[in-house]
VODRENTI-15132 format. One line per field, with one value per atom (N, C-alpha, C): x, y, z; residue number from 0; atom name. Coordinates in pm, 1 decimal, always signed. Example, Ala and Ser with C-alpha at 12.3 -4.5 7.8 and 13.67 -1.06 7.14 Angstrom:
2
X	(+1319.0, +1230.0, +1320.0, +1285.0, +1367.0, +1290.0)
Y	(-569.0, -450.0, -330.0, -225.0, -106.0, +3.0)
Z	(+780.0, +780.0, +780.0, +708.0, +714.0, +787.0)
kolnu	(0, 0, 0, 1, 1, 1)
keza	(N, CA, C, N, CA, C)
# end
This chain:
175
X	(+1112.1, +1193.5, +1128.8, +1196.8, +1137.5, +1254.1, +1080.8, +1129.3, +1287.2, +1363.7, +1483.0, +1428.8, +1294.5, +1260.3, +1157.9, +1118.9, +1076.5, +1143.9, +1265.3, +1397.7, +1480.7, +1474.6, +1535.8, +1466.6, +1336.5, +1249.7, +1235.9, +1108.9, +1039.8, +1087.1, +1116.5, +1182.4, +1288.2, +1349.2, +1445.7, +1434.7, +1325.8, +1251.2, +1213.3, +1190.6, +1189.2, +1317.0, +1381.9, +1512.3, +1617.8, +1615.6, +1601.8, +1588.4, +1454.6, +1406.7, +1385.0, +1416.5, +1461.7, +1572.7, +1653.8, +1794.2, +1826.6, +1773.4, +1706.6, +1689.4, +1582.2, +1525.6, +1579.0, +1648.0, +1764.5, +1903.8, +1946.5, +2049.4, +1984.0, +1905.0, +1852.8, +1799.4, +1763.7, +1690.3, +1814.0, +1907.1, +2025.9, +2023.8, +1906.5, +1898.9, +1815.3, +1812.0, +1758.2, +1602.3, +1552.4, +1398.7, +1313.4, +1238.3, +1188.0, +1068.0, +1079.1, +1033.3, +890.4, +793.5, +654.0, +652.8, +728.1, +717.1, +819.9, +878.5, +941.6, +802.9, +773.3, +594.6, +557.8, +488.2, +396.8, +495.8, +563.7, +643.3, +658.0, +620.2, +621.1, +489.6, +472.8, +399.9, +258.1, +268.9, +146.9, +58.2, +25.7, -47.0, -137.2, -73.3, -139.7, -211.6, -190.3, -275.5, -157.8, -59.6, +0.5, -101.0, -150.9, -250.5, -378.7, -443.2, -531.3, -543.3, -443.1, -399.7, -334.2, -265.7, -222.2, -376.7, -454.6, -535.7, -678.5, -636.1, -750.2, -691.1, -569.1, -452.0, -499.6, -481.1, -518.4, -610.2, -710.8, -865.4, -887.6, -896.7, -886.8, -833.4, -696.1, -619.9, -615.6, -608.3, -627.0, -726.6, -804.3, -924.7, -1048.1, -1169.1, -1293.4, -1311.6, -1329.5, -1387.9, -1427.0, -1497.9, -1530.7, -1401.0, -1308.8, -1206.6, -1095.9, -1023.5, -942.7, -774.7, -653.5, -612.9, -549.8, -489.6, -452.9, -519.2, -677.8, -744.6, -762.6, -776.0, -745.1, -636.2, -506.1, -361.5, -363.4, -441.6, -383.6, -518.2, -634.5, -670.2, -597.9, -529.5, -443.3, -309.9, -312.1, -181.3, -233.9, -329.6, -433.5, -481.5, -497.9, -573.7, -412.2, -333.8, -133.9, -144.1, -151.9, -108.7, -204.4, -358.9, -389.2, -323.4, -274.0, -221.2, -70.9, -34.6, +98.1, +204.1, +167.9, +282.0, +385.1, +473.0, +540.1, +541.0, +600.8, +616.5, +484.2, +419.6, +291.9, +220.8, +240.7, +238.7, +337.6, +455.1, +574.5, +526.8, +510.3, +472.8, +355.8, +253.0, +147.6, +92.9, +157.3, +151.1, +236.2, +384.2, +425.0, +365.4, +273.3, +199.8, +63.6, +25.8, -97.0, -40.7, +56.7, +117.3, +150.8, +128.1, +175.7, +40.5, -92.6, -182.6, -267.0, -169.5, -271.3, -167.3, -167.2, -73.4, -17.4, +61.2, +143.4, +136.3, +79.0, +9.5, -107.8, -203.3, -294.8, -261.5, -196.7, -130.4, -105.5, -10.8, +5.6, -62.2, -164.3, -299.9, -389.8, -397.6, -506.7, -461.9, -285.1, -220.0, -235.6, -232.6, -262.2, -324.6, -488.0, -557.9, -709.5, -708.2, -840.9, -959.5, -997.4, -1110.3, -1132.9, -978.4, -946.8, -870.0, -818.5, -769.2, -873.3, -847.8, -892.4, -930.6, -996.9, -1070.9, -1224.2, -1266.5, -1410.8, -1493.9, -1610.7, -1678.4, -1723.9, -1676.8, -1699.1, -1587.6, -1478.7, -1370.2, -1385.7, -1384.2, -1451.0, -1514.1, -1611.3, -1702.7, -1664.8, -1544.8, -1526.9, -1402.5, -1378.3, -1247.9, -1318.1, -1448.0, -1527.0, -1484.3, -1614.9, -1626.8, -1492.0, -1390.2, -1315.8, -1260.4, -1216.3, -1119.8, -1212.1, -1349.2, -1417.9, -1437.9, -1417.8, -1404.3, -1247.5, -1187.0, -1006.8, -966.8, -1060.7, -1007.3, -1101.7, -1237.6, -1390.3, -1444.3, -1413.2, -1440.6, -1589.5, -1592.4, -1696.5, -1806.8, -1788.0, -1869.5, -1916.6, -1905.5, -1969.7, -2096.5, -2186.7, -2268.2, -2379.0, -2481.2, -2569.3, -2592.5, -2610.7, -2624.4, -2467.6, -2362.8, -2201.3, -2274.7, -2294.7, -2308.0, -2386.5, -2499.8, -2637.2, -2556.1, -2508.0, -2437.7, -2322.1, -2255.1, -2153.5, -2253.6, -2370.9, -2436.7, -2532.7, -2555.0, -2627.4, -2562.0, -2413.4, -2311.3, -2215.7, -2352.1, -2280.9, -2226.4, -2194.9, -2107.9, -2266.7, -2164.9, -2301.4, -2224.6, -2319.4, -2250.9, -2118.6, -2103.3, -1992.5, -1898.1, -1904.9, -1803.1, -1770.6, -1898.9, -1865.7, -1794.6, -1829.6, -1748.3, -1582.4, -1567.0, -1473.2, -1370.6, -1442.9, -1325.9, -1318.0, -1423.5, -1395.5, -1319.4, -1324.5, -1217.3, -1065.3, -1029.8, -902.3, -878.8, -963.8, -949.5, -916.3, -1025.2, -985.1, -854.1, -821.3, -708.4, -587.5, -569.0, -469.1, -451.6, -634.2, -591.6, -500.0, -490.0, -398.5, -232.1, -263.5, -91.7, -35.2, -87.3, -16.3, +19.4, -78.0, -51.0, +74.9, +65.8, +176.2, +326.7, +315.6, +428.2, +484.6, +382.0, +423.4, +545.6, +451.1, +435.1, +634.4, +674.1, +794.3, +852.2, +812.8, +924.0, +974.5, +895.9, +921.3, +1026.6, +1123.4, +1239.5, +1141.6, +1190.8, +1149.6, +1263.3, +1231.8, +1352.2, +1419.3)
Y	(+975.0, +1092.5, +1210.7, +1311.1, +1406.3, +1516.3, +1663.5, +1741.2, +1810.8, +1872.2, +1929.1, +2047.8, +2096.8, +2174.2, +2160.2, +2074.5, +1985.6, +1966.7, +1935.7, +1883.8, +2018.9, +2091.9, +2212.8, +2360.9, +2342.0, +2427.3, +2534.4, +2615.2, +2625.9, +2818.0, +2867.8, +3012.4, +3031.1, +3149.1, +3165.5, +3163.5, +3240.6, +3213.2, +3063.3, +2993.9, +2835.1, +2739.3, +2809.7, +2752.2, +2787.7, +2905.2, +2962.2, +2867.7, +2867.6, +2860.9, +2696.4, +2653.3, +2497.5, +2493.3, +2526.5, +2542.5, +2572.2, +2667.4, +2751.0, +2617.5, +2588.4, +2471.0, +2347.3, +2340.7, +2200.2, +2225.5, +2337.2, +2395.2, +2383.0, +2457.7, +2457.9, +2318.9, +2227.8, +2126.1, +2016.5, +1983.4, +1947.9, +1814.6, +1807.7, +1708.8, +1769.0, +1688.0, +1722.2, +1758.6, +1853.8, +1893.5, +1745.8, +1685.2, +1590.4, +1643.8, +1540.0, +1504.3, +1587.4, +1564.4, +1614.7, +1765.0, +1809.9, +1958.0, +2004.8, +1962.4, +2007.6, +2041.0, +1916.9, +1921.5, +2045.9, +2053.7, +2167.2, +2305.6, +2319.7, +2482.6, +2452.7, +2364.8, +2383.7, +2412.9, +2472.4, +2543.6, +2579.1, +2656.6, +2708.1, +2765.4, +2836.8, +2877.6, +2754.3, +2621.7, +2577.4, +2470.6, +2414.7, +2319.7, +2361.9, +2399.7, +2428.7, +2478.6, +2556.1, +2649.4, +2603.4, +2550.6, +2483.8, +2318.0, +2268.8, +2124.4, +2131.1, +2238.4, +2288.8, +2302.7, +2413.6, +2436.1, +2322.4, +2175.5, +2085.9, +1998.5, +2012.2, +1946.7, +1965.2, +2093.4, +2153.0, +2094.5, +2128.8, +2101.6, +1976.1, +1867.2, +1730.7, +1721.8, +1718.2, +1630.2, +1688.5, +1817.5, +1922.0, +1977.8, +1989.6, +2076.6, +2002.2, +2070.9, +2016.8, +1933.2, +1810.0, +1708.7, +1587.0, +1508.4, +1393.5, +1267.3, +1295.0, +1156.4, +1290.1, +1214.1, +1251.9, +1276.6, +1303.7, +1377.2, +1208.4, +1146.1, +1051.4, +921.6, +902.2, +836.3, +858.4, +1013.1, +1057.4, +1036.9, +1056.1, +979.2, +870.6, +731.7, +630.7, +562.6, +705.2, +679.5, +683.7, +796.7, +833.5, +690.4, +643.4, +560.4, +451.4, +372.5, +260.3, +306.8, +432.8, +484.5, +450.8, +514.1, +498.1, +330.1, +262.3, +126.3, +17.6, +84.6, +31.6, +112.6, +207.5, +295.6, +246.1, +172.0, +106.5, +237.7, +306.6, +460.7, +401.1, +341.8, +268.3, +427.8, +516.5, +658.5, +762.7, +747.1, +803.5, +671.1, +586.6, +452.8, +499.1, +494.2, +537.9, +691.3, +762.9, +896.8, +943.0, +819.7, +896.1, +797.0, +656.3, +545.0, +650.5, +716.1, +728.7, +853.9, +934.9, +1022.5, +962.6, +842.6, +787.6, +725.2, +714.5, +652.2, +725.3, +872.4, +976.7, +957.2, +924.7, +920.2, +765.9, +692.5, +546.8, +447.3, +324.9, +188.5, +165.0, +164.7, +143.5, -10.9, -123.5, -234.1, -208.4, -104.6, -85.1, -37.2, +75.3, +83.5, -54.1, -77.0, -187.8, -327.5, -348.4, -434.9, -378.0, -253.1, -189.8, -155.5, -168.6, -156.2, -340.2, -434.3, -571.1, -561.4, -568.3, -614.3, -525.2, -390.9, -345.4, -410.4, -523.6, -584.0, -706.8, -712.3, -798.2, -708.5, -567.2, -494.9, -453.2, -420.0, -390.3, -237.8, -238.7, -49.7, -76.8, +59.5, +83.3, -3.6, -25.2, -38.9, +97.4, +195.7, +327.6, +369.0, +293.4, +335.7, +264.7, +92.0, +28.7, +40.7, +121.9, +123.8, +233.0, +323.0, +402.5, +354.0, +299.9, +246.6, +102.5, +38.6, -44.6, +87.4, +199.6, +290.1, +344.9, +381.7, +421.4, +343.7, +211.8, +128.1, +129.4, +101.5, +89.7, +205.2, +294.1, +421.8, +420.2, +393.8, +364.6, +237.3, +140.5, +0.7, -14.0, +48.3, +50.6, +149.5, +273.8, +398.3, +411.1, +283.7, +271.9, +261.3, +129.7, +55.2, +94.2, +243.6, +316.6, +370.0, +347.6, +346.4, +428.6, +513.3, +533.2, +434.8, +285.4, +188.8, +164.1, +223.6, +192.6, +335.6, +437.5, +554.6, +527.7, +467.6, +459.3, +291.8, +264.7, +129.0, +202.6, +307.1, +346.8, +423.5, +498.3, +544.9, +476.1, +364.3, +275.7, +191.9, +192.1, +136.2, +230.4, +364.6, +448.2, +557.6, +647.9, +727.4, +837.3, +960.9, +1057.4, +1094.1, +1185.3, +1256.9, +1317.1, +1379.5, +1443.0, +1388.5, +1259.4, +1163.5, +1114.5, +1080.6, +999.8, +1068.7, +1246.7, +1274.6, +1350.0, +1367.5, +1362.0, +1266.7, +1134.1, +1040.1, +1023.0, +1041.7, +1077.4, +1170.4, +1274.9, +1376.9, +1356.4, +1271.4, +1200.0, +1085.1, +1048.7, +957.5, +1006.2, +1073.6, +1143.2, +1212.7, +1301.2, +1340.4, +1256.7, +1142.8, +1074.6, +959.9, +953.7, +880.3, +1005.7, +1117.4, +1202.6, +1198.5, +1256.4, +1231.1, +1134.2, +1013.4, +849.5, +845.8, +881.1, +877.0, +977.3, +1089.0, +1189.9, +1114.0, +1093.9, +1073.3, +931.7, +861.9, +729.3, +759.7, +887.0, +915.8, +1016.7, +1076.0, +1153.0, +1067.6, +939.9, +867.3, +924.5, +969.3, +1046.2, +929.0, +959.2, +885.6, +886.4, +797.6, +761.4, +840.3, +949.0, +1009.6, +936.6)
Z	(-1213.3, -1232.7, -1163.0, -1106.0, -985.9, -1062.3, -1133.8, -1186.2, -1070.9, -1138.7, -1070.8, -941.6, -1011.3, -937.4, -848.8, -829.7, -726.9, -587.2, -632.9, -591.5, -463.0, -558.7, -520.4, -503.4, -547.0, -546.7, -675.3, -705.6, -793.3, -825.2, -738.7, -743.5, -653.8, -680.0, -552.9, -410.6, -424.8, -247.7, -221.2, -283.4, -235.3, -232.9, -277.9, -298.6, -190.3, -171.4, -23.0, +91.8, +135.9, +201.8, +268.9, +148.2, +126.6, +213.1, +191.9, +201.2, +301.8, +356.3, +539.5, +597.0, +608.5, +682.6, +683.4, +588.7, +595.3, +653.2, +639.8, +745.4, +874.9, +899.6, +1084.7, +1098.5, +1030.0, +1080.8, +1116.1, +1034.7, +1022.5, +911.4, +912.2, +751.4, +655.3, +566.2, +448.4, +424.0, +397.2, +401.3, +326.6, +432.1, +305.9, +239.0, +134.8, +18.9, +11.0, +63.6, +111.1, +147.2, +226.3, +238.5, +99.6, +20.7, -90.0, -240.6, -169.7, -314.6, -233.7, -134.2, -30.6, -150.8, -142.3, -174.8, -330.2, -444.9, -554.2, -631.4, -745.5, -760.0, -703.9, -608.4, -555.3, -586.8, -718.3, -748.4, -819.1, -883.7, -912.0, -813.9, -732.3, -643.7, -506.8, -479.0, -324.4, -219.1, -257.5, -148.7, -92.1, -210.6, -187.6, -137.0, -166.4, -116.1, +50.8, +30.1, +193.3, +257.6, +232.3, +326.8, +344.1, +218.4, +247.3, +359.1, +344.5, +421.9, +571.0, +607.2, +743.1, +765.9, +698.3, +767.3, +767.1, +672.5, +676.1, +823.4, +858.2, +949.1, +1039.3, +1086.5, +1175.9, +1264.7, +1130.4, +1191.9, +1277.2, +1300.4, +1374.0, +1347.1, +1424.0, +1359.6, +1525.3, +1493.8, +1545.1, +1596.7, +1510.3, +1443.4, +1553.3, +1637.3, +1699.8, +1583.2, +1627.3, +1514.9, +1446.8, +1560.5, +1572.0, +1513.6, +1475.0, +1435.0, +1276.8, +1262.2, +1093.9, +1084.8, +1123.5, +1053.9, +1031.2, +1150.2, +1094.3, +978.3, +956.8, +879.8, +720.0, +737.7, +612.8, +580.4, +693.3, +714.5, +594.1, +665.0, +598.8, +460.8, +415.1, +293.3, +161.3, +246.8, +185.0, +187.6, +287.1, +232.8, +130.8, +130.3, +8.6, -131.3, -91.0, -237.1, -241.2, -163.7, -136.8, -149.3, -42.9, -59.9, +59.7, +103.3, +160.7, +266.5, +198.6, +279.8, +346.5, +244.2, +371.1, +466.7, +460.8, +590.9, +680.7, +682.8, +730.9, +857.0, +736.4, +855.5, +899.8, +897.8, +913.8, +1044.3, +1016.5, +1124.1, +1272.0, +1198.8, +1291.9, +1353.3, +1307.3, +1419.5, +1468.9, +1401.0, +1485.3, +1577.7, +1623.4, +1736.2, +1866.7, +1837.2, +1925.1, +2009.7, +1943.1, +2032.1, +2054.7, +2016.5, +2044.2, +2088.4, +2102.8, +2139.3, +1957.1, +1992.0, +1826.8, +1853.1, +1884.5, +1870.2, +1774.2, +1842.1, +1770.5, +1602.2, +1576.4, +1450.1, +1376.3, +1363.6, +1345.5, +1300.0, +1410.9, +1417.4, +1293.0, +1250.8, +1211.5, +1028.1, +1018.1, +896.6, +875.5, +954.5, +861.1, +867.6, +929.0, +934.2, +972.0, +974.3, +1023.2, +1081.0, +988.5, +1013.0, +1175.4, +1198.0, +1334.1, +1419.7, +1420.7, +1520.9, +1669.8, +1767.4, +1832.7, +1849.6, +1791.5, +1696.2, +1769.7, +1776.0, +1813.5, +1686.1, +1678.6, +1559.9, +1536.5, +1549.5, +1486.0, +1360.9, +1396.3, +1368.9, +1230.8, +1275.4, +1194.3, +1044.4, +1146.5, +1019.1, +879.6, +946.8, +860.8, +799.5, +818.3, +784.6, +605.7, +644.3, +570.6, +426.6, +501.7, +418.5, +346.5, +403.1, +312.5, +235.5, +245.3, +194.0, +30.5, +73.9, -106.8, -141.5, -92.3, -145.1, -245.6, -133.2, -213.0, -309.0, -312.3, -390.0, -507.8, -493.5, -579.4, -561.3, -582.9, -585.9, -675.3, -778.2, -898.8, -855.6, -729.2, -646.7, -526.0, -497.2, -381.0, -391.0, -309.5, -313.9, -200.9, -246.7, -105.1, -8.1, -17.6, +86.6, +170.7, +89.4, +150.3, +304.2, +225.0, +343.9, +445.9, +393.6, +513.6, +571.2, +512.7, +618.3, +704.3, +701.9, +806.8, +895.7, +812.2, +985.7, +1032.9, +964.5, +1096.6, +1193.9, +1170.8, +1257.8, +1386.3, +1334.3, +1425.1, +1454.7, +1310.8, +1247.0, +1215.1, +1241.4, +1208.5, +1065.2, +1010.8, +885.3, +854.0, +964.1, +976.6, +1004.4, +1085.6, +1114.7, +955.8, +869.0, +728.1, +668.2, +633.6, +545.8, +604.7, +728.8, +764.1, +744.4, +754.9, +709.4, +556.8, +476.2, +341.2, +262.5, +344.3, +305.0, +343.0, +445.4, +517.1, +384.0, +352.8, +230.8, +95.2, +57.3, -41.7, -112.8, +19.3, +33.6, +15.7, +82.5, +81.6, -43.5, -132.9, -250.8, -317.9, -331.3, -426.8, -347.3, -195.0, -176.5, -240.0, -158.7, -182.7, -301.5, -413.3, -549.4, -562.6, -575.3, -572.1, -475.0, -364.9, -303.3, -402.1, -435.3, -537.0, -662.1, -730.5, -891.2, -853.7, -722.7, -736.1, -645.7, -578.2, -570.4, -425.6, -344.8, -235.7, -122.7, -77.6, +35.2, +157.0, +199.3, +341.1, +408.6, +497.3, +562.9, +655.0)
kolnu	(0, 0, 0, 1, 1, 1, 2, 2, 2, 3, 3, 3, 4, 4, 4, 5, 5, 5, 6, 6, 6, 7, 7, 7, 8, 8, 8, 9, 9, 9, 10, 10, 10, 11, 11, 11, 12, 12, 12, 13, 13, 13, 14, 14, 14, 15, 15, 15, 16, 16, 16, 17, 17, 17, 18, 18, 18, 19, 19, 19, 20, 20, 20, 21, 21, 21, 22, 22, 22, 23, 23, 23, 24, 24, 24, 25, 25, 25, 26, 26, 26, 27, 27, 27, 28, 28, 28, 29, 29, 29, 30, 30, 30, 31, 31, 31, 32, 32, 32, 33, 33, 33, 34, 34, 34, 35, 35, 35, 36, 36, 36, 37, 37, 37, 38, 38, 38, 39, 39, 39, 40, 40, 40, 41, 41, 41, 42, 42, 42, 43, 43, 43, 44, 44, 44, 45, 45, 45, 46, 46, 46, 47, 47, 47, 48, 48, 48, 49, 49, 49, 50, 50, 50, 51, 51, 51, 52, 52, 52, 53, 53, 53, 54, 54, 54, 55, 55, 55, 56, 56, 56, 57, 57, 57, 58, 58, 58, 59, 59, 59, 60, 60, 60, 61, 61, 61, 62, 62, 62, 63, 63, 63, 64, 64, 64, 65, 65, 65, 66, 66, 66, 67, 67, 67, 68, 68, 68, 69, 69, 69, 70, 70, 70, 71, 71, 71, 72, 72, 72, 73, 73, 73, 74, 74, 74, 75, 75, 75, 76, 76, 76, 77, 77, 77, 78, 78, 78, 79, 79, 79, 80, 80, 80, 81, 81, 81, 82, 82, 82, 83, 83, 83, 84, 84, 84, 85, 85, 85, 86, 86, 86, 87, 87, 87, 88, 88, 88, 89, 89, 89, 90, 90, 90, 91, 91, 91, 92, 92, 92, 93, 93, 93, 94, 94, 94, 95, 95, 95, 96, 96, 96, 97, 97, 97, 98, 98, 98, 99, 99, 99, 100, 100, 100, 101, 101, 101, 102, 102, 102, 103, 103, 103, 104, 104, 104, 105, 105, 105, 106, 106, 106, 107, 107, 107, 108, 108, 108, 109, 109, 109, 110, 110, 110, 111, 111, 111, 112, 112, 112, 113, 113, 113, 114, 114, 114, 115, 115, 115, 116, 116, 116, 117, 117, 117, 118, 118, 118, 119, 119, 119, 120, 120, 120, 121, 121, 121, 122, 122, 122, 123, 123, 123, 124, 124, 124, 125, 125, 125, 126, 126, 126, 127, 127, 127, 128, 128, 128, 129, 129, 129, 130, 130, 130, 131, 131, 131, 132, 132, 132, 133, 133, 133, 134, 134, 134, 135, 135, 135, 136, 136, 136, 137, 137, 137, 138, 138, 138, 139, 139, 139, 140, 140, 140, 141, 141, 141, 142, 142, 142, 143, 143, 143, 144, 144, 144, 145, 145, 145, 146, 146, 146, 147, 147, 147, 148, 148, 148, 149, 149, 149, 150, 150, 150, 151, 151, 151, 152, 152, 152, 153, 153, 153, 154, 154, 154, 155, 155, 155, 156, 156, 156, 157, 157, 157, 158, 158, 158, 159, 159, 159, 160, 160, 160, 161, 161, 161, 162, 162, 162, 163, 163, 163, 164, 164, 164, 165, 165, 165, 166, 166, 166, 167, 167, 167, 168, 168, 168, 169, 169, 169, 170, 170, 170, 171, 171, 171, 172, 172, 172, 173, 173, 173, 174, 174, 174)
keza	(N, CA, C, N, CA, C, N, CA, C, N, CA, C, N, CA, C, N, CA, C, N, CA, C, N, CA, C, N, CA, C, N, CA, C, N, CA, C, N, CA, C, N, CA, C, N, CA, C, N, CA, C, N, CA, C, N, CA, C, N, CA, C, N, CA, C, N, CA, C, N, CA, C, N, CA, C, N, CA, C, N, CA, C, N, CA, C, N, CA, C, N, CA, C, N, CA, C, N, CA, C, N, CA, C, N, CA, C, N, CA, C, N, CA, C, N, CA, C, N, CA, C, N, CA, C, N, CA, C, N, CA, C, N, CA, C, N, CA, C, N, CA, C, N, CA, C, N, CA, C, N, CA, C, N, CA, C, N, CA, C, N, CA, C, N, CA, C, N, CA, C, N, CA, C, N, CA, C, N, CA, C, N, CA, C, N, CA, C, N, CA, C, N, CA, C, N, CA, C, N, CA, C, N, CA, C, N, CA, C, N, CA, C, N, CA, C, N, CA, C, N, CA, C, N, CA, C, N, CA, C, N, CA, C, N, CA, C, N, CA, C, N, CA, C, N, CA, C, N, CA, C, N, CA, C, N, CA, C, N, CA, C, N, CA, C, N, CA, C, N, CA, C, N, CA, C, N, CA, C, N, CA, C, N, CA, C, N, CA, C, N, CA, C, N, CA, C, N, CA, C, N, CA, C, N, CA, C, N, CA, C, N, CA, C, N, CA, C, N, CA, C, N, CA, C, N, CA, C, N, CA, C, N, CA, C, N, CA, C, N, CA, C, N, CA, C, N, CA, C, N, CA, C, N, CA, C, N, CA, C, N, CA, C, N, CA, C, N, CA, C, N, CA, C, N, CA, C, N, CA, C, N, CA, C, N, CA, C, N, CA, C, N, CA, C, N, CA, C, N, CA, C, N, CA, C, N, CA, C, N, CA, C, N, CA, C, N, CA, C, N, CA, C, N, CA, C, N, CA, C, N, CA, C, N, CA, C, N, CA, C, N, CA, C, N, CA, C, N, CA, C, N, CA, C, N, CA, C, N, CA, C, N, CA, C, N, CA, C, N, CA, C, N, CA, C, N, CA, C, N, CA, C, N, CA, C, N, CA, C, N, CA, C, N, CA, C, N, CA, C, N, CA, C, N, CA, C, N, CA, C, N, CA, C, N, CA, C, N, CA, C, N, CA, C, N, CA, C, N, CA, C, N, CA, C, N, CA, C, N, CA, C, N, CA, C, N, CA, C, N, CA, C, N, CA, C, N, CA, C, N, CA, C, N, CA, C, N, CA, C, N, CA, C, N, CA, C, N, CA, C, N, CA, C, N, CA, C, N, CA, C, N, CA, C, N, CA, C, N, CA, C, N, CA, C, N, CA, C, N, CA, C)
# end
């Protein structure tokens, strides 16, 4: 069940503005930027701006390599919809073979062993979160990965154990 105001937004100005952007766009605002504009004061602002920086910002992990990290992080969270859109912008910068290769199977795709290795790292981060360990970390940088590479993809992880969950928990459409 997906509060009404979720749906339609949380004040008049979101309701608005909703409404704006689904007129000019010519379909329906999805699902994901509808959460983004509901209550902001309580996690919007701050989930937006981990948002940015995670997938956006400086980093090691090209933008395209953090999406289809997020892609892989969604299909162990089985978010059918953040797989869906996040495969489809890791594709803007790689062989959508590779996608693909890397959503069955990571461990047999044709990926760097950098990529690899963070990919080891996140998945038990996402399946055994219990079972992580200082030897999980010092095993991704002896395969290659500096710090910043680790927690970059940890924060791409992190992040996407709460979307996936969220896009799960309101039932978000595949546009």
């Amino acid at each position: 069940m997906r509060l009404p105001e979720v749906e339609r937004g949380d004040t008049v100005a979101h309701r608005l503005l909703i409404k704006m952007i689904s007129l000019f766009a010519g379909y329906r605002l999805p699902d994901a930027a509808r959460v983004a504009f509901y209550d902001q004061e309580f996690v919007g602002r701050a989930l937006g701006a981990w948002t940015q920086r995670a997938m956006r910002g400086p980093s090691g992990w090209s933008v395209s390599e953090r999406e289809l990290m997020a892609a892989v992080v969604a299909s162990w969270n089985t978010c059918p919809f953040c797989v869906g859109a996040h495969s489809a912008i890791a594709v803007k910068g790689m062989d959508d073979a590779v996608v693909a290769a890397v959503l069955a199977d990571y461990r047999t795709a044709p990926i760097s062993s950098r990529l690899r290795a963070a990919l080891v790292f996140v998945e038990k981060m996402t399946t055994k979160p219990e079972d992580v360990s200082a030897f999980d970390a010092r095993s991704a940088l002896d395969a290659g990965l500096t710090r910043d590479d680790l927690e970059d993809a940890a924060a791409v992880a992190a992040l996407f154990n709460i979307i996936a969950r969220n896009a799960n928990a309101l039932n978000f459409e595949i546009p």
